[in-house]
N, C-alpha and C positions, 0 to 999 in steps of 0.2 A: 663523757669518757675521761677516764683518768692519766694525765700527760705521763710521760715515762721520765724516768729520772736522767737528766741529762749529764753527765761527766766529761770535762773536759782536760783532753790529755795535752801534756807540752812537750813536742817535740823539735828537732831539727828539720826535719823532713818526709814525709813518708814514703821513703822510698822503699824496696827491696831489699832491705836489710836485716841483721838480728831482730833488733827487738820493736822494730815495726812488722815487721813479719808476725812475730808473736803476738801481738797489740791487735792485728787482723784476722789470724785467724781463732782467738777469746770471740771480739765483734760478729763474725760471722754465726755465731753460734747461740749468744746471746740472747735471750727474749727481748727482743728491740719495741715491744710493748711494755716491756716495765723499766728497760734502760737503753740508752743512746749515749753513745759516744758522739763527739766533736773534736775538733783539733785545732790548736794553736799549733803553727808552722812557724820559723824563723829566718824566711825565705820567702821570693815574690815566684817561685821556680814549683813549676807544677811537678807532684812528687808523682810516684808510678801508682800509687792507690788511688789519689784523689777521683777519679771518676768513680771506680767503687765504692767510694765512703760516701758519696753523694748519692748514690744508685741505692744504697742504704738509709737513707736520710740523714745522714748526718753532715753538718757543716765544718769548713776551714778556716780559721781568720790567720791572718799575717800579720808579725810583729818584727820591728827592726831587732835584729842579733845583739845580745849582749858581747861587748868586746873591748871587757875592763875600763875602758873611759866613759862610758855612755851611763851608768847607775844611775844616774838621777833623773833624766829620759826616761828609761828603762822601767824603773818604778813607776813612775807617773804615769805613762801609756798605760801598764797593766793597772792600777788604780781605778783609771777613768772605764778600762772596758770592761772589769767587775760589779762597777756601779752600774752601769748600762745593760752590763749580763747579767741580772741579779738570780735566772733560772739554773748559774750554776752553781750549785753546792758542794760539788767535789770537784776538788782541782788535784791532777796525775800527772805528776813531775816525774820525766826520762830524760831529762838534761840536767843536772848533777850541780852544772858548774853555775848555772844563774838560779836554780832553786830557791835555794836561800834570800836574793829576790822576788821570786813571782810566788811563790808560798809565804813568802812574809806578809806582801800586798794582801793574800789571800784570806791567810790566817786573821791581819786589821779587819777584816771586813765580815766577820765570824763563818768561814769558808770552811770545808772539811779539808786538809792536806794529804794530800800521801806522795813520796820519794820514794823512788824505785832507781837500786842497781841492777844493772843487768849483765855483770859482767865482772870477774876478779883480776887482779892488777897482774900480769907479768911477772915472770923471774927475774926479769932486769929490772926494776924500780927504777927509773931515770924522771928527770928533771918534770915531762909530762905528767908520770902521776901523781908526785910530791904535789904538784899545783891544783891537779885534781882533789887529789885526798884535801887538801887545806879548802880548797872553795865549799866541799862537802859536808866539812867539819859544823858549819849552823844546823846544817839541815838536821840533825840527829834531833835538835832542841825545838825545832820549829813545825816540822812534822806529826800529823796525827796518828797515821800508819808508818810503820818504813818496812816496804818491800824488795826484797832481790833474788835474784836467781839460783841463788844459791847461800848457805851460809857465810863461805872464804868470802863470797860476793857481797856481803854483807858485812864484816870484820872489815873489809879492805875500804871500802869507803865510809863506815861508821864506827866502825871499832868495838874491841872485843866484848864492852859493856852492854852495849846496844843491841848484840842480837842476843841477848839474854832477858831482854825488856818484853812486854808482854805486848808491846805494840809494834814488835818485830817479827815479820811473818814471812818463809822462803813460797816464790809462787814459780813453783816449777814453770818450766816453757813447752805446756802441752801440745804434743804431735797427734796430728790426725794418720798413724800408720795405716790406714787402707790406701792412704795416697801412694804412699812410699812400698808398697809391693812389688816385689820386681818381675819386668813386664820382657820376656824372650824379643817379643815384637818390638815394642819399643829399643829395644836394646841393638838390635840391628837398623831398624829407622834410624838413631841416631849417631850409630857408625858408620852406617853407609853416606850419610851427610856428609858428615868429617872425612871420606875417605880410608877409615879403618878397616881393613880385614876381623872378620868375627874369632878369629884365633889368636889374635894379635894383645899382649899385654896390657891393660891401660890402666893407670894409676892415675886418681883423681882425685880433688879439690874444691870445695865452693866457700866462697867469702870472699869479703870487702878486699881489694888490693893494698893494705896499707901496711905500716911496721907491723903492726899487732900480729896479723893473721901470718906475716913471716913466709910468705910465697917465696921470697928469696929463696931462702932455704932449701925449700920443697924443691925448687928447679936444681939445684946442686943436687940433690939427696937423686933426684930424678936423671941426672947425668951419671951421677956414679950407679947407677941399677944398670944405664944400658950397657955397662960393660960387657954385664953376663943377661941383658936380655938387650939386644942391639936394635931389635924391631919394636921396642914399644913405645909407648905415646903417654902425653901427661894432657891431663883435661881439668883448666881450671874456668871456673864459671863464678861471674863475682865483677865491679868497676871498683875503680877507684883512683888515687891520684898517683902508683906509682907503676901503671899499667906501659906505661913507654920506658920506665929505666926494667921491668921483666923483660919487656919484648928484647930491648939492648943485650939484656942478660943471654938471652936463650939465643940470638943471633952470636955475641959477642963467643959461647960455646958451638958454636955449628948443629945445634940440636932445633933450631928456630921448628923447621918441618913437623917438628914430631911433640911441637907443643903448641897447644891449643887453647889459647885466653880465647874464651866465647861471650864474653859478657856476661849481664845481666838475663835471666832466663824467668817467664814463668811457668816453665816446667821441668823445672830441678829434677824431681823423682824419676822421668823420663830417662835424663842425663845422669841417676844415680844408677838406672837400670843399665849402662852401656859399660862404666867400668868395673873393673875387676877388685881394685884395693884403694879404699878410701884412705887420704893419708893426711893428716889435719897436725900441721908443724907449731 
């Protein structure tokens, strides 16, 4: 029997997030007879997939975090588990900023590379991306593939040459819409949890709590509606690291009640069936 091609992806973590989300449900779908994903993590912190990616056959290994002083570490570990891992051929970089790192290692060792963005930078450009864009800037030359999610997603961390290159390819972030039908039942199950009346307003939200996604925002934009709708409710579903200065926020307005950080979910579509207006700031 013929082994299936193994591809290993590098990530942060697989958590519940963007482009682990989309990384899972590609996997799921896959002919895992002809190909298999694996995972390099950058973390000892069991992510929310790894029981499924193992239930799938596929494996995780763990590498210490690149974090500007450790490069030469850093290299070396990935060196040594290349030689050792010699089944894998492709190596799928979703971390941008040490790329140029572990696709170098890769590339030494005649490895197939591909870079992937997943995401375009911000109308504020601040000091975060600049750093981003610059750690990114090898990858364009070191890279076999370079994929992103979009074009601007591809401009913004490779530049306007680069997606003109014929090794530059946009790979949409394919949805399985039968999930996502909106479900009357569902929609009251998960109002009635929350406490919601089925008539009741509900503007909602899902993503990561951080600057990027701008929940800030949302929770203003969401105080200024109740003026003229007094009864309604904000449902954002999503972790992250700025989930106690929101809660402060929504307390600090008197609206704490009528907003609902639920966490991490996986059943999103469930909780897309309950509100009324998706609002993504």
């Amino acid at each position: 029997m013929v082994k299936p091609i193994r591809i290993l992806h590098v990530i942060g973590k697989m958590d519940r997030a963007g482009a682990e989300t989309m990384i899972m449900s590609l996997y799921r779908r896959i002919d895992r007879t002809k190909i298999q994903f694996d995972f390099m993590v950058h973390t000892k912190q069991k992510g929310d997939f790894d029981d499924e990616i193992e239930s799938l056959g596929g494996h995780i290994f763990h590498i210490d975090k690149f974090n500007g002083f450790n490069f030469g570490s850093y290299y070396l570990a990935w060196r040594k588990f290349l030689k050792i891992h010699a089944e894998y051929h492709v190596i799928h970089g979703h971390i941008g900023s040490s790329a140029f790192i572990y696709l170098s290692a890769a590339k030494s060792l005649g490895r197939m590379t591909i870079v992937h963005s997943h995401s375009a930078f911000s109308e504020n450009f601040n000091l975060h991306d600049h750093l981003i864009s610059f750690l990114n800037y090898p990858n364009r030359h070191i890279a076999t593939e370079i994929l992103a999610a979009s074009k601007q997603a591809g401009i913004d961390r490779y530049g306007k040459k680069v997606v003109k290159q014929n090794n530059f390819h946009v790979l949409n972030n394919a949805i399985d819409t039968n999930k996502f039908l909106y479900s009357p039942k569902k929609r009251r199950e998960i109002r009635n949890t929350l406490g919601i009346s089925s008539d009741t307003l509900v503007i909602g939200n899902t993503g990561r709590l951080v600057e990027a996604k701008n929940q800030s925002r949302l929770i203003n934009i969401f105080n200024a509606v109740l003026n003229k709708f007094p009864s309604a409710h904000l449902l954002v579903l999503g972790e992250g690291s700025l989930r106690k200065s929101l809660e402060q926020q929504a307390i600090k307005l008197g609206i704490e009640s009528q907003v609902h950080l639920v966490g991490v979910k996986d059943n999103v579509a469930d909780y897309l069936s309950a509100m009324d207006i998706f609002v993504f700031p």
